[in-house]
C-alpha positions as CSV (number, residue, x, y, z in Angstrom):
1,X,188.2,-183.7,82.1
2,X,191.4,-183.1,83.7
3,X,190.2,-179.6,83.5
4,X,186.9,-180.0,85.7
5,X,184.9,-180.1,82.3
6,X,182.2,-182.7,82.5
7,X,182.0,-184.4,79.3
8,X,178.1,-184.8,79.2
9,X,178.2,-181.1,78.6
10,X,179.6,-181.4,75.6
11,X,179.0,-182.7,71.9
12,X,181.3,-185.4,70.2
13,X,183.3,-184.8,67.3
14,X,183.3,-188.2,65.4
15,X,186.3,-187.9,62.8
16,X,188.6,-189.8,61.4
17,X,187.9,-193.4,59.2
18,X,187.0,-195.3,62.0
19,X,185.9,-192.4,64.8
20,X,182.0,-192.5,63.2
21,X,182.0,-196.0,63.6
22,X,182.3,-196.6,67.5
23,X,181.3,-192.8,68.3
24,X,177.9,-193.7,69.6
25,X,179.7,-196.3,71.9
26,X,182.0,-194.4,73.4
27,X,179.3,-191.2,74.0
28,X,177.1,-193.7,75.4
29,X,179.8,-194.6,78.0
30,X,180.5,-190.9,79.0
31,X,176.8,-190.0,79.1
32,X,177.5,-187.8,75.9
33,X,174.1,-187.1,74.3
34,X,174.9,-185.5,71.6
35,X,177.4,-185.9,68.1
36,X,178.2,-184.7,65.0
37,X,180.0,-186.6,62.2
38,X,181.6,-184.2,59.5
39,X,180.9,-184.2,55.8
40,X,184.0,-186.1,55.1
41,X,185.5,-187.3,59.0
42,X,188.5,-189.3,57.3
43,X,190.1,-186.2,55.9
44,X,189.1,-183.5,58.9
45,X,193.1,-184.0,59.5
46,X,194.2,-183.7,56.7
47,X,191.6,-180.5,55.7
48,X,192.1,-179.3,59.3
49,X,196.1,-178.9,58.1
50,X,195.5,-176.6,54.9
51,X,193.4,-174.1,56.6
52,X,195.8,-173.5,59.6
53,X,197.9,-171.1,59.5
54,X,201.6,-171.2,58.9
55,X,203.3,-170.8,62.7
56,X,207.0,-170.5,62.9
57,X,209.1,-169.9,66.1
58,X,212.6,-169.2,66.8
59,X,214.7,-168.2,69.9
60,X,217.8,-166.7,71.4
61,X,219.4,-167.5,74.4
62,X,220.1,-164.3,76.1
63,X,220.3,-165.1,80.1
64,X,219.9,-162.7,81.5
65,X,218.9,-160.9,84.6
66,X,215.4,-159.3,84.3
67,X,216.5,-156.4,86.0
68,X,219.3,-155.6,83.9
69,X,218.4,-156.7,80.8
70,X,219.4,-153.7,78.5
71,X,216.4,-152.5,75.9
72,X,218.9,-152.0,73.4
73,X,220.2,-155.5,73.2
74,X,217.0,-156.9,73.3
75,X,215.7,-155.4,70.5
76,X,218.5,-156.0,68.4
77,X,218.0,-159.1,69.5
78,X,214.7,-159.3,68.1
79,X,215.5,-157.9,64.9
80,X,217.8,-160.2,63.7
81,X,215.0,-163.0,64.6
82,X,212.3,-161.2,62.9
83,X,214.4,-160.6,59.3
84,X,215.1,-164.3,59.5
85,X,211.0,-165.1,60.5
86,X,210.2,-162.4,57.7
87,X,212.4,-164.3,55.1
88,X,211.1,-167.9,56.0
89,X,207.6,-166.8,55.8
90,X,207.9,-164.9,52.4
91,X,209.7,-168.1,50.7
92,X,206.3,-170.1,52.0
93,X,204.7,-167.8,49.6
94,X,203.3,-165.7,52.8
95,X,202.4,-162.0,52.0
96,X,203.7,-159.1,54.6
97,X,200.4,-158.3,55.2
98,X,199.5,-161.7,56.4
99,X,202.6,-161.5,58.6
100,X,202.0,-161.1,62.1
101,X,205.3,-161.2,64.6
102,X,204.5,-161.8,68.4
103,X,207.7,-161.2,70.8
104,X,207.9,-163.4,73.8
105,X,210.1,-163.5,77.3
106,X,211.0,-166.9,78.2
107,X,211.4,-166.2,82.2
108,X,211.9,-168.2,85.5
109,X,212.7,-167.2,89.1
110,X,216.3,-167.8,89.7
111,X,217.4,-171.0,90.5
112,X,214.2,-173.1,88.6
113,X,214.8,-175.6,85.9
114,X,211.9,-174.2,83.3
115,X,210.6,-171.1,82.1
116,X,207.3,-169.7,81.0
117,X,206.9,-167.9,77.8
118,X,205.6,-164.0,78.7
119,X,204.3,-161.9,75.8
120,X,206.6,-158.8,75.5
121,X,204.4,-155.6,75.8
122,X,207.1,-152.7,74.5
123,X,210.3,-153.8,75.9
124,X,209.2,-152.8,79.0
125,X,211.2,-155.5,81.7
126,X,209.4,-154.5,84.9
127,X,206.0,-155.0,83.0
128,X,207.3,-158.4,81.9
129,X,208.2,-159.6,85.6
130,X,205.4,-158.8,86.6
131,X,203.1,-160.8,84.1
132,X,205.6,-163.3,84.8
133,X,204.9,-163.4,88.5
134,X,201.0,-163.3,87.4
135,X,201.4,-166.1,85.2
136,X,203.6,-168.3,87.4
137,X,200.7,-167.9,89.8
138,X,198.2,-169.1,87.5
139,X,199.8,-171.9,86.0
140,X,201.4,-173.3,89.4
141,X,199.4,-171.8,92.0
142,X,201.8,-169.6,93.7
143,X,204.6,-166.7,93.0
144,X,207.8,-165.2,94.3
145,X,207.4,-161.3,93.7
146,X,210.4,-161.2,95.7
147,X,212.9,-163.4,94.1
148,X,215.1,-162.8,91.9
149,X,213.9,-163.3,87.8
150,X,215.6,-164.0,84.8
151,X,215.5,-164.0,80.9
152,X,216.5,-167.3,79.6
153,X,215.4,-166.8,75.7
154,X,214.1,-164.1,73.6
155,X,211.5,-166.0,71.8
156,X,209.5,-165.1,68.4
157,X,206.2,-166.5,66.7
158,X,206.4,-165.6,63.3
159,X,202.3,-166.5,62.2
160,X,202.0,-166.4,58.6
161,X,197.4,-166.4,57.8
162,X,196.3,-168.9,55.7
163,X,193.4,-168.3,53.4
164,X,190.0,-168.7,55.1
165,X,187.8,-171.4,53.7
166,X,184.4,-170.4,53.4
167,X,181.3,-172.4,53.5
168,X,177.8,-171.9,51.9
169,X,174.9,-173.9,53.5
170,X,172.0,-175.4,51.6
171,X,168.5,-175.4,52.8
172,X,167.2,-178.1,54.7
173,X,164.5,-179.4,53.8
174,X,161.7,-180.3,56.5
175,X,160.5,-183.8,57.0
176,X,163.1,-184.6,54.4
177,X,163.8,-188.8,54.6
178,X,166.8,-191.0,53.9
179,X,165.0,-193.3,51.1
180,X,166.6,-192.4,48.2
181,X,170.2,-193.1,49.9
182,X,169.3,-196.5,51.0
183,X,171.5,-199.4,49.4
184,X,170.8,-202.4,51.1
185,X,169.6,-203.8,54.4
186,X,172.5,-205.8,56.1
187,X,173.3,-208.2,59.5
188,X,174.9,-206.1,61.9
189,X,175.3,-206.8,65.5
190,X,174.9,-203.8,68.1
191,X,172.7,-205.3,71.2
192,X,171.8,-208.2,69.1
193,X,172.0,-209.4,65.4
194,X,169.4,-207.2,63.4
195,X,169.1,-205.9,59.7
196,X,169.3,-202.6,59.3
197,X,169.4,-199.7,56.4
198,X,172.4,-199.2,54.7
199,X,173.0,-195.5,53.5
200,X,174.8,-193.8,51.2
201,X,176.4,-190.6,52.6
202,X,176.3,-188.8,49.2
203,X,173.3,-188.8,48.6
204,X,171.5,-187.8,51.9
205,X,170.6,-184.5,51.5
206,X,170.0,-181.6,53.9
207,X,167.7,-182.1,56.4
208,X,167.1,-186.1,55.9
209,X,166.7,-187.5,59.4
210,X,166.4,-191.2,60.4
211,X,166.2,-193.3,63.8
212,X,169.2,-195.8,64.4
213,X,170.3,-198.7,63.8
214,X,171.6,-197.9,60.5
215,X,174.6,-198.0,59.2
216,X,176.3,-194.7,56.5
217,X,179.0,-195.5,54.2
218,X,181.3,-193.2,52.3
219,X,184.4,-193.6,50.6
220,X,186.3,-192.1,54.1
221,X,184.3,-193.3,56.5
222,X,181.5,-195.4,58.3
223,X,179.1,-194.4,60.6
224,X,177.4,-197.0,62.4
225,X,174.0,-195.3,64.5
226,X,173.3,-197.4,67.4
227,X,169.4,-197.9,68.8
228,X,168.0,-195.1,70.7
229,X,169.7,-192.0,68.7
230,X,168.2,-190.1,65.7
231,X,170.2,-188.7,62.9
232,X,169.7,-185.8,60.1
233,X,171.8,-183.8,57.9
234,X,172.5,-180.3,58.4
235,X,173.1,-177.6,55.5
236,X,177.0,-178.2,55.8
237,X,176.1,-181.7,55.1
238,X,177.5,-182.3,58.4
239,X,175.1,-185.5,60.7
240,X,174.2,-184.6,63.4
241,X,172.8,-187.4,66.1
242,X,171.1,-187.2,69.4
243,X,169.9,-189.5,71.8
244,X,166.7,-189.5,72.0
């Protein structure tokens, strides 16, 4: 939103153990019409953690003027951060050729409190200052190709790829229905008391669609439909609701 993004373009991400449960609330407040609840939303974190990749970064102050910055002492510079990146990375188990090193600038005009990180094409320093100026204009607006630039840090990601997880969808199937997930029936209170059907989240299978209220319970997570919105299950096993 700060971004100029309107929201009601969007779909909601319901995660978390309690996200599902007031997800339909809050979309209905930002005129979001559409949702999707993962398979398991109270370990998305925690899943969301093993899959990423390893990211280590270290620095070197340097300071430096950009102009006189010597080739020679930045690379050295860099190759005693990448060893140490290399080692770090290899005791995490992480193979060379899952290694991938990114060099990085951190440069300000002369005379500024903060620095921007510029990716490091070669060790080529007029290149640098001027995707510095570039990227000072983009992130503030305006640049100085005149003044004066310096190197504050030489700065190294060291990524390190995790494995990919792959997923295998099942087939939906058409006109499918909730019934054989149903529990109970029980009191809940959205716009006014009502019974509604209580499902349970493993055993809806792919393509089982059903109108709110309801209510879908898992060992993570609920998942409380308000009026108005229609659910089914996709192959992932992921719900996806929309207001209908």
């Amino acid at each position: 939103m700060e971004r100029g993004h309107d929201v009601r373009d969007f779909c909601l991400v319901a995660f978390g153990g309690g996200g599902p449960l007031h997800a339909c609330a809050l979309a209905e407040s930002l005129g979001i019409r559409r949702m999707l609840v993962p398979r398991f939303p109270g370990a998305t974190s925690a899943l969301g953690l093993l899959l990423s990749d390893v990211a280590r970064e270290y620095s070197r102050t340097v300071m430096v003027a950009a102009p006189a910055a010597g080739g020679d002492d930045l690379e050295q510079g860099f190759a005693a951060l990448e060893e140490t990146a290399r080692a770090d990375l290899h005791a995490e188990g992480i193979a060379p050729r899952r290694t991938e090193l990114r060099r990085l600038l951190d440069m300000r005009y002369v005379g500024q409190s903060y620095e921007l990180p510029v990716p490091l094409r070669a060790l080529d320093l007029p290149r640098a200052a001027a995707d510095f100026h570039a990227l000072h204009a983009q992130r503030f607006g305006y640049s100085r190709p005149e003044a004066p630039v310096e190197v504050v840090n030489l700065r190294l990601k060291a990524i390190g790829g995790a494995a990919r997880l792959r997923l295998r969808p099942e087939a939906e199937t058409p006109g499918a229905t909730p019934d054989a997930a149903l529990r109970e029936r029980r009191k809940v209170i959205v716009d006014a008391p009502e019974r509604v059907p209580v499902y349970d989240r493993d055993l809806l299978a792919p393509g089982a669609a059903w109108l709110g209220p309801a209510l879908v319970v898992q060992s993570d997570s609920t998942f409380l439909l308000h009026p108005g919105w229609q659910a089914r299950v996709d192959g992932y096993g992921n719900i996806i609701a929309a207001l209908s």
